[in-house]
C-alpha positions as CSV (number, residue, x, y, z in Angstrom):
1,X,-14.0,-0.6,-12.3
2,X,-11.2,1.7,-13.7
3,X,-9.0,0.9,-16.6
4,X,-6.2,2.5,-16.9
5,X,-3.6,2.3,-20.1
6,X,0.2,2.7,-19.9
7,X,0.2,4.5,-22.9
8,X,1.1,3.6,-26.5
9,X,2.8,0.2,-25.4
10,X,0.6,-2.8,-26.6
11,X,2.4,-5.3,-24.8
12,X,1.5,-4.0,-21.3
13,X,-1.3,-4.3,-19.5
14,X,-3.4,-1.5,-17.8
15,X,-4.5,-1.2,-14.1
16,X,-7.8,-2.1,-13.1
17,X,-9.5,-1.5,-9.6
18,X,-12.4,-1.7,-7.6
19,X,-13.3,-0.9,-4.4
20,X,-16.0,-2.5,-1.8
21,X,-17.2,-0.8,0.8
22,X,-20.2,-3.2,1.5
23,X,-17.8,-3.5,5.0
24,X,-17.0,-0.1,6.3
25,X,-14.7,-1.1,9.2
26,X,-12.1,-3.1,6.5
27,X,-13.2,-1.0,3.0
28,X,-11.2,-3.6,0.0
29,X,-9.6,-2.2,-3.0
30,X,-8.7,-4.7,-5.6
31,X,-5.9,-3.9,-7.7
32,X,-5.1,-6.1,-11.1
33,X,-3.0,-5.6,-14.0
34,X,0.3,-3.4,-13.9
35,X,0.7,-1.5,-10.8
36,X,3.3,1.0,-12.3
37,X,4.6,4.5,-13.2
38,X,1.8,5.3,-15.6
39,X,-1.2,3.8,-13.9
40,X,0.1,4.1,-9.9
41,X,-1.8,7.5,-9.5
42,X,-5.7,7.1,-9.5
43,X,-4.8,4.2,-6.7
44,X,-3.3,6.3,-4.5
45,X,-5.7,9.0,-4.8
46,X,-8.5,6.6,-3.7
47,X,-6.2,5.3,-1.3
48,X,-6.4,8.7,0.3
49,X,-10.1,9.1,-0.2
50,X,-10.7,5.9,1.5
51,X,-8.1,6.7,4.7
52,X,-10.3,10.1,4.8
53,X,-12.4,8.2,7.0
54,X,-10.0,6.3,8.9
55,X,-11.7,3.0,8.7
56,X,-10.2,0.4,11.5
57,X,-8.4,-1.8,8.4
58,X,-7.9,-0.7,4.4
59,X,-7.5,-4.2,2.9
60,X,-5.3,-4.1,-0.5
61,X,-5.9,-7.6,-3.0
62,X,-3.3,-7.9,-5.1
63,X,-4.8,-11.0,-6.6
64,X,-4.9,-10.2,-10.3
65,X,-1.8,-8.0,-10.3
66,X,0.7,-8.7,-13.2
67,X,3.3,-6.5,-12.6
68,X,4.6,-3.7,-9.9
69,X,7.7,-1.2,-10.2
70,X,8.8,1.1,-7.6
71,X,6.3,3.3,-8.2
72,X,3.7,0.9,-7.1
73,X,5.8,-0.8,-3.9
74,X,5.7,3.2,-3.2
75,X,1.8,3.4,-3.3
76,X,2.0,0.4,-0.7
77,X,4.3,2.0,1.6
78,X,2.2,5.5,1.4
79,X,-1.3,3.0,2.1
80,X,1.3,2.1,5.5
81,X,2.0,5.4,6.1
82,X,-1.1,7.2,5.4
83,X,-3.0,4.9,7.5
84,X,-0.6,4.9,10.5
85,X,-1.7,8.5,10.9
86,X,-5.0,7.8,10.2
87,X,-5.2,4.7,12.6
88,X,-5.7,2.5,10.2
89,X,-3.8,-0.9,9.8
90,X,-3.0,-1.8,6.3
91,X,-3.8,-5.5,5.7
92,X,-2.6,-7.2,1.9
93,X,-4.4,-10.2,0.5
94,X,-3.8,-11.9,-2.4
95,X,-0.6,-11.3,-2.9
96,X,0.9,-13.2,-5.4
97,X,4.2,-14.9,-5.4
98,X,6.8,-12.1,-7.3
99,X,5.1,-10.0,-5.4
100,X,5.7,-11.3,-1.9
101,X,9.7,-11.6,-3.0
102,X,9.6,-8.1,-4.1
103,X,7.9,-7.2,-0.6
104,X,10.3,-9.4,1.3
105,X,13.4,-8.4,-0.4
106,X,12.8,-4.9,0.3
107,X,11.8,-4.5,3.6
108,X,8.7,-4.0,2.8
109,X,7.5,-7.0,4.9
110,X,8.5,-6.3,8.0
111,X,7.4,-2.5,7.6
112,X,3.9,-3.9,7.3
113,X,4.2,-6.2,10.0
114,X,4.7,-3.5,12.5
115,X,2.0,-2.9,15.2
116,X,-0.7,0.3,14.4
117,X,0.9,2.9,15.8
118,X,4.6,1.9,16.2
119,X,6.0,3.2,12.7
120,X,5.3,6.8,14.0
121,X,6.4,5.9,17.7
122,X,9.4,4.8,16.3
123,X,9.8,8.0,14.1
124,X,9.2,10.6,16.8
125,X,11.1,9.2,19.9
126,X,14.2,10.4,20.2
127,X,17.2,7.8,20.6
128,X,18.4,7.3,24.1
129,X,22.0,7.8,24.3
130,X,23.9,6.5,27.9
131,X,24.5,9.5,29.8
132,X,27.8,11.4,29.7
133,X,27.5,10.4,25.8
134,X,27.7,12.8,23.3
């Protein structure tokens, strides 16, 4: 397990995770604590060490998260990302009630909710226009 501290602020609390990879084809990462500025770093790194191998499904359990900024809805969008290119879908579990809303009310949601494959289908295709459009 890593702990990670926020720094000199006593009243937060640090970011732990672990990662299982007793199932190679869906490796899990648990993720507790604060998911922020100051801790968001080591997760993405192993984020990116575990897409390395392009495993069929990276599961993510947010079930002893506290508390997530935009640094750490960014980690979540890069674990989309990252494994889009790496054909790899990205499946949440444990995701805890603030941080469903936070997923929801920015998009979030429906970004994860797209098929493997179609967030970089829909980035390369070119928009049709109607001909004898400019």
């Amino acid at each position: 397990m890593i702990v990670l501290s926020h720094g000199s602020h006593p009243e937060t609390t640090p970011l732990s995770m672990t990662v299982d990879r007793s199932d190679p084809e869906a490796p899990l990462i648990r993720v507790g604590g604060d998911l922020a500025y100051t801790t968001a770093a080591p997760l993405r790194a192993e984020i990116d060490r575990t897409l390395a191998a392009a495993p069929p499904a990276l599961v993510l359990d947010f079930g002893d998260l506290l508390f997530i900024d935009s640094t750490g809805l960014g980690v979540i969008v890069h674990a989309w990302r990252e494994g889009q290119q790496a054909g790899t879908a990205l499946r949440l579990r444990g995701v805890p009630r603030f941080l469903a809303t936070i997923l929801d009310m920015t998009g979030v949601t429906g970004l994860l909710d797209r098929p493997l494959g179609d967030g970089l289908t829909a980035r390369a295709a070119p928009t049709e226009r109607p001909a004898g459009t400019a």
